[in-house]
C-alpha positions as a printed Julia matrix, in Angstrom:
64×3 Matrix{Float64}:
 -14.28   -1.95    3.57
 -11.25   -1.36    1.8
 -10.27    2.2     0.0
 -10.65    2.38   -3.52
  -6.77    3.02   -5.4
  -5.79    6.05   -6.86
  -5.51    6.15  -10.78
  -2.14    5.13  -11.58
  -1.52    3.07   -8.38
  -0.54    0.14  -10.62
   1.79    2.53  -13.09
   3.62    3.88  -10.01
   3.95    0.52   -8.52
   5.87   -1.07  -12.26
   8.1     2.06  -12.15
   9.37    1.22   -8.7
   9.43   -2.49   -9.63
  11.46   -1.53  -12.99
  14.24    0.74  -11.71
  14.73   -1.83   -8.45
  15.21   -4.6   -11.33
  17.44   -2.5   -13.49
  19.6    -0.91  -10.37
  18.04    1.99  -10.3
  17.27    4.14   -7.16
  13.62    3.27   -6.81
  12.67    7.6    -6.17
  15.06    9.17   -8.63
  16.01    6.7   -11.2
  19.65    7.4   -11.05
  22.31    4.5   -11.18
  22.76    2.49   -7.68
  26.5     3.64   -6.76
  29.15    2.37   -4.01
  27.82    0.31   -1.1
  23.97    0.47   -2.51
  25.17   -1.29   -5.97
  27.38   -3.82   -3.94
  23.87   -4.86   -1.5
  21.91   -4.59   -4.69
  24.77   -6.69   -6.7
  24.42   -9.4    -3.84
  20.6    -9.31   -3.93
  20.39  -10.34   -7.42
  23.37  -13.0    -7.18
  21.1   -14.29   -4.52
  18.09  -14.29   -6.02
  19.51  -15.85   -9.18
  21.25  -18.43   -7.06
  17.61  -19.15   -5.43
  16.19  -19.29   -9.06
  18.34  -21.68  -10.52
  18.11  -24.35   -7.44
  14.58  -24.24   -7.45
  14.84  -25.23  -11.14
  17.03  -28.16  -10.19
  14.76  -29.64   -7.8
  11.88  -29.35  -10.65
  14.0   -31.25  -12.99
  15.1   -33.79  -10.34
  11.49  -33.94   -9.43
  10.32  -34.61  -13.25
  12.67  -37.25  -14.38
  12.15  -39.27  -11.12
């Protein structure tokens, strides 16, 4: 049986999401500097990259 969630699982959860999506350190909030602003720099390029091929193939995949 699973355990019941704390109160404010859900709140903590969108904070973390938030500050990773802004470039924030996830625990203190503060700016990503240096090498941890370059990974997190890449990750996004990435993801974008990722985002914006998958909407290709759904246009390619309409029109046909």
């Amino acid at each position: 049986m699973a355990r019941p969630k704390k109160q404010g699982y859900s709140e903590r959860v969108e904070l973390l999401r938030t500050r990773y999506e802004t470039g924030q350190d996830i625990w203190t909030g503060n700016d990503l500097e240096n090498e941890d602003l370059a990974e997190w720099q890449l990750i996004m390029g990435l993801r974008e990259a990722e985002r914006i091929r998958r909407e290709g193939r759904e246009l390619a995949t309409h029109s046909a």
